[in-house]
N, C-alpha and C positions, 0 to 999 in steps of 0.2 A: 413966226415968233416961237421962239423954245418954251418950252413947260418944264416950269419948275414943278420936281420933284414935290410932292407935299412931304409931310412932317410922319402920317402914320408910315407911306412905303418907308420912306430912309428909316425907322425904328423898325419893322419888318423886316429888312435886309440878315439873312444870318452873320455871324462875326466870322473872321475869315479861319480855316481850318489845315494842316498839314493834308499835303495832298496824298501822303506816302501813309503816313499811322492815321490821320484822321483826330489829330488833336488839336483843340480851340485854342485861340491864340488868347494869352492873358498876361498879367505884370511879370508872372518868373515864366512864360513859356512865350521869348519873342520869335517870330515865324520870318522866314526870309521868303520875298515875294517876287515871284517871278514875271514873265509872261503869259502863264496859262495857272499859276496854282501857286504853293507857298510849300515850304519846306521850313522843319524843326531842327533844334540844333542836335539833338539826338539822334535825328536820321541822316543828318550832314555827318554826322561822328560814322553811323554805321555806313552808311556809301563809301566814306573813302578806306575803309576798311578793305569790302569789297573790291575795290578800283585797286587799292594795291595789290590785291588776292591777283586780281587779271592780271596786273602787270607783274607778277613775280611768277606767274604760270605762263605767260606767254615769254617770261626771259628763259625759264626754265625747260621748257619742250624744246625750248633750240637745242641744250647744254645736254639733254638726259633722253635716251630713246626707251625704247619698250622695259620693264624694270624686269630683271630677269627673275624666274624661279627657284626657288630653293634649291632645287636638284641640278640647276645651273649653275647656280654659285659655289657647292660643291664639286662642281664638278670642274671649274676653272679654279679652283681651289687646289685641288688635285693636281696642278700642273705646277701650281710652287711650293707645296708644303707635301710635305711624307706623314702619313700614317697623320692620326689622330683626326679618326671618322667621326665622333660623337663631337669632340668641338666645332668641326666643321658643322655638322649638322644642325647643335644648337646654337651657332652664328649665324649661320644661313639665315633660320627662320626668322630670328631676331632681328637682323637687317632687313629683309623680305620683309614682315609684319611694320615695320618703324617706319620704310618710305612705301608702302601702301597704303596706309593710312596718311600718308602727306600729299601723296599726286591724288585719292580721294577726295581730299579734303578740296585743297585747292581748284580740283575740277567740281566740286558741288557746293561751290559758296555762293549766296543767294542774299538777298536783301530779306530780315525779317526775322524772328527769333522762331524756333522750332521746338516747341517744347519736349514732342517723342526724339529728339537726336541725341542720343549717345556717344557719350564723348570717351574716345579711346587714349585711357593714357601713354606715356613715353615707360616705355622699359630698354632701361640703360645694361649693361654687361660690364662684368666683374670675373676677369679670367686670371684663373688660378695653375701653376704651373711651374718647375726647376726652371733655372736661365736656359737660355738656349735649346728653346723646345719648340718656338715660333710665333711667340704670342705678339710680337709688334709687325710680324711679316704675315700674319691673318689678317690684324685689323687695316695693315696698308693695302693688302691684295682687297679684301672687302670694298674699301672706297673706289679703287682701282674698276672693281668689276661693276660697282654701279653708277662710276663717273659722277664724284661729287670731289667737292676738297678734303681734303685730309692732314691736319696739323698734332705733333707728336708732344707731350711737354713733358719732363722730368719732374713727380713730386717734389724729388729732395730738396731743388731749387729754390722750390712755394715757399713763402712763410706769411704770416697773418697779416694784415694791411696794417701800413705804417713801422714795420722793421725792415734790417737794411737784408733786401732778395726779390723776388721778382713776386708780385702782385697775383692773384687767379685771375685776375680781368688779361693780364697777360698772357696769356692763354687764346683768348680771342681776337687779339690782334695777329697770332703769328697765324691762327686761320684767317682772318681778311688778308693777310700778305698774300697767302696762298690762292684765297680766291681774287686775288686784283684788284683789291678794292670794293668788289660787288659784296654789297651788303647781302643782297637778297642769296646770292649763290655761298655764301659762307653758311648763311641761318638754314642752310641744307648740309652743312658739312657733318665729317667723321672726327672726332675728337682724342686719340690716345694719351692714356694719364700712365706713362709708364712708372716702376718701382713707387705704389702705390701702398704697398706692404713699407714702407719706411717713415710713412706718417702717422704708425699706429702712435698712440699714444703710450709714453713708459709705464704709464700702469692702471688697473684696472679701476683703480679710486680717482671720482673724479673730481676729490680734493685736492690733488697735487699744484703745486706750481704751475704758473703757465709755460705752455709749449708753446709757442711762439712757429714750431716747423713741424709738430705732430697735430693734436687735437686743433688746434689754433688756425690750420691749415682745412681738416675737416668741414671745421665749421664756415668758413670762408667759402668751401664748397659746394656746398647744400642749396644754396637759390640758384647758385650757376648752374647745376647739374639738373635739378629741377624743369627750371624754365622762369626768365623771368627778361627785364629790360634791363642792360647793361652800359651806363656810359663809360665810349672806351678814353683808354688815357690820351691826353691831349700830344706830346711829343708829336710835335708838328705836323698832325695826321686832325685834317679840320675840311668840310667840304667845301666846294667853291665860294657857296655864298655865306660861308663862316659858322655851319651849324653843326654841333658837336656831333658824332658819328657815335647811334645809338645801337645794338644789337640785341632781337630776342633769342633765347639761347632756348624757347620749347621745343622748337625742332631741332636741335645739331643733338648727334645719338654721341652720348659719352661711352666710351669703351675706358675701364680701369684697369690695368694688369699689373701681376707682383710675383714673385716668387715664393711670401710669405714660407720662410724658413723655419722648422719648427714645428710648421702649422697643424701638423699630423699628429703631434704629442697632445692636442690639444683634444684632437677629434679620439685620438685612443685611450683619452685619460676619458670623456663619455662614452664613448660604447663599448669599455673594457667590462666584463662581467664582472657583475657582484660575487665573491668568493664565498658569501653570506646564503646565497641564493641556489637550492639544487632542486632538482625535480622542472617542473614546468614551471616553477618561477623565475630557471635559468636562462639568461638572451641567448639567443642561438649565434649571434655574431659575436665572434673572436678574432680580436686585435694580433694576436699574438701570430695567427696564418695570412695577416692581412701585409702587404704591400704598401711603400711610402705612397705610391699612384692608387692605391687601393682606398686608403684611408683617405686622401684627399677628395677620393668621388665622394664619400660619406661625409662634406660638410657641410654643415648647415649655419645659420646668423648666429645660433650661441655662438658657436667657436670661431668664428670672426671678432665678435664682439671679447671675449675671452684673450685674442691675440692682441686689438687694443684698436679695434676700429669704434665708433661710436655707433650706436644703435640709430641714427637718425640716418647719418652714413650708408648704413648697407642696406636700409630699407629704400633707398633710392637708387641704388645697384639691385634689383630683383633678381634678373638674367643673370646664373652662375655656372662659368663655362671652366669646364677642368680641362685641362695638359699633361697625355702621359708623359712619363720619364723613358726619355730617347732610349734606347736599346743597342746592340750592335751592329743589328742588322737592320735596324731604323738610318741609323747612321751611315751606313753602305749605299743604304738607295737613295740617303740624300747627298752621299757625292754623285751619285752619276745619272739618276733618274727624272728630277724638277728637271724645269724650262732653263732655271741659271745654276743649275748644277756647276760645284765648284770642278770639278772635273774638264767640264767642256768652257768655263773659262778659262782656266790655265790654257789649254789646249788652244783656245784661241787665240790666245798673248804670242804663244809659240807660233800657231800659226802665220803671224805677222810678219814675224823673222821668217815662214818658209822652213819651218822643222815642224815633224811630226811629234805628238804629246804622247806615251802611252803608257796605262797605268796595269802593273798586273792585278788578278783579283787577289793573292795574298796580301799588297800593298795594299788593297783599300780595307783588306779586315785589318792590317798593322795601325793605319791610321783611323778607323772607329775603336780601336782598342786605346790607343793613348789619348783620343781627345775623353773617352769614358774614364781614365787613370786622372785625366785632371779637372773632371765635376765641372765642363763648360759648355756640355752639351754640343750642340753641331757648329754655336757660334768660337767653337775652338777651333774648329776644323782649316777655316783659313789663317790660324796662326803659326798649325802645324805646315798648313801646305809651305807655304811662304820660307819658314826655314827650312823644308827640304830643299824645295827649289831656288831658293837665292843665290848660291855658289850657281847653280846651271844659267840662270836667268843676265848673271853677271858677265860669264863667260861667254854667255851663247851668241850677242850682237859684232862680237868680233873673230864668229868662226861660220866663213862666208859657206865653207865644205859640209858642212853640218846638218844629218839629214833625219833624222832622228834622236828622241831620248827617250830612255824605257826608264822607269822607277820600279822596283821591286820594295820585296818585304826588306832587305838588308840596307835597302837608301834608305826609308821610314826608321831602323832603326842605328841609323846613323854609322851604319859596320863600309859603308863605301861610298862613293859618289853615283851619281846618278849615268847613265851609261848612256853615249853618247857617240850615232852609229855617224859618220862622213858617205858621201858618197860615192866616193869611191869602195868603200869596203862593202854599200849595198848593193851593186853592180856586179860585185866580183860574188858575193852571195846567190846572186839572180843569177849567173850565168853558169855557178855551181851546179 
């Protein structure tokens, strides 16, 4: 015969409790009960927290191997970009520092709040620089070298939600394109905001009209750039079982670049000496022996904010990476020196036809001299190649004989055509 329980055990019995935090179940704390214990809805929230940390770490170690070092990244750096050791340097570390603390993170996430954990914020980059000096061919090699996605957007296109141009959230989709879909492999991506310098605002009162594609666009920036939850636009991107496709943007490292034209009158108008000022109350830096590259390492958030960026703006760009102004002889060793040196393309276009490419070195200082005559930096360089070589290029699939071409300084400046050896006349050369 069973025994009933009396009246004082069942009042005895404790009330049931979270088996994870250890809290009583009551009217606003109901407990989900299991087979051995009970679980709160609060520790239901943080598990699957957790659970996705493991599953976006165990998708990730497939996609990303050992993260390389600083003085690696420069150094595969080095094989596409010419000169400019201190941006190299301080992107390195900036990328280096940004997914350290992400493969950190993810390998020591844990059930439970840690009160000593420090939490390391995002530092974004803000590189500054004349056009064609290489600032979109660092931030793509960067991605490159540490195998994440990498998505490019145009400021000027932005304009503030709800006018007629392409949304910020826009922005995030052309990185999910990139990463295939994978949510989780995008919220690791590399972000370029090119011509960044064209949504300053017209003027420094921030009375004016709205900007709708300058300040307007800023502000639209600010939680993206941040870090926050992002639903993306609908245009028939919706997941199998119909649920909107959400993105955090704490992890994707925004890189902003501009050419901010000007920006030096800005920075020489504060550190030009007071003429007021002599003896030791005189600044010992002088604008007048300084350098447009010069000036430019000297800026600081005044003189951004001065240009027409918003003060909210560039305190979320910390990382401020300058770009010298290419040289001639910068421009030499980036025809023939990088991995895609324009040089050894052409040469291997020629190749294909079965003719030899050669360049003399007068011709490559004639061609860093004119692409420096038209302020476009190296990314002129294949506009010059292109029209010396087009007449040859045109010519050349229909001259089966054809066993070489030389360019000198006088094809560069347009005084001849490009020279054009057969082989028979290299034969009769060889056997001279």
């Amino acid at each position: 015969m069973r025994r009933i329980p009396s009246k004082e055990s069942v009042m005895s019995k404790p009330p049931p409790h979270c088996s994870f935090c250890g809290v009583e179940q009551s009217p606003g704390v109901p407990l989900i009960a299991g087979a051995e214990g009970y679980i709160c809805e609060a520790c239901v929230r943080l598990a699957n927290q957790v659970v996705t940390s493991w599953g976006r770490k165990r998708a990730l170690a497939d996609l990303h191997g050992p993260l390389p070092t600083p003085s690696m990244m420069k150094a595969r750096l080095d094989d596409y970009v010419i000169g400019q050791d201190l941006a190299k340097e301080v992107l390195s570390v900036a990328v280096y520092n940004h997914y350290k603390r992400l493969k950190h993170e993810s390998t020591h996430s844990s059930i439970g709040d840690n009160e000593d954990a420090v939490e390391i914020g995002k530092s974004n980059i803000l590189m500054l620089g004349p056009s064609g000096t290489g600032k979109t061919l660092l931030a793509s090699t960067l991605a490159k070298i540490v195998g994440v996605p990498f998505a490019i957007a145009d400021a000027t296109t932005l304009t503030q939600a709800g006018y007629v141009g392409d949304d910020v959230e826009s922005i995030l989709v052309r990185l999910l394109d990139v990463a295939e879909g994978n949510v989780g492999r995008a919220e690791w991506g590399i972000v370029y905001i090119d011509e960044i310098d064209k949504i300053a605002r017209a003027s420094e009162s921030s009375t004016v009209v709205r900007d709708v594609s300058g300040e307007g666009v800023q502000q639209a920036l600010l939680k993206l750039i941040e870090g926050t939850q992002v639903k993306l636009p609908q245009k028939g991107r919706k997941r199998d079982h119909g649920e909107e496709i959400t993105m955090d943007t704490r992890n994707i490292l925004f890189i902003a670049g501009g050419a901010f034209p000007a920006l030096e009158e800005y920075v020489a108008r504060r550190v030009k000496p007071n003429r007021r000022d002599i003896g030791f109350h005189s600044p010992v830096l002088d604008d007048s022996k300084l350098t447009s590259s010069q000036l430019l390492a000297e800026t600081q958030p005044e003189d951004l904010r001065r240009f027409g960026l918003i003060p909210e703006f560039i305190g979320r760009l910390p990382v401020l990476c300058v770009l010298e102004e290419l040289d001639e002889a910068a421009l030499v060793r980036i025809l023939t020196e990088p991995r895609n040196a324009l040089t050894k393309q052409y040469a291997k276009l020629f190749a294909y036809e079965g003719v030899e490419l050669r360049f003399t070195d007068t011709a490559l200082t004639a061609l860093a001299q004119k692409a420096l005559a038209r302020g476009t930096g190296a990314r002129g360089l294949r506009s010059i190649m292109e029209n010396v070589l087009r007449r040859c290029m045109f010519d050349l699939p229909s001259r089966k004989e054809a066993s070489i071409c030389i360019v000198d300084e006088a094809v560069i400046a347009g005084e001849k055509e490009v020279q054009v050896i057969d082989n028979e006349a290299e034969k009769a050369n060889a056997s001279a």
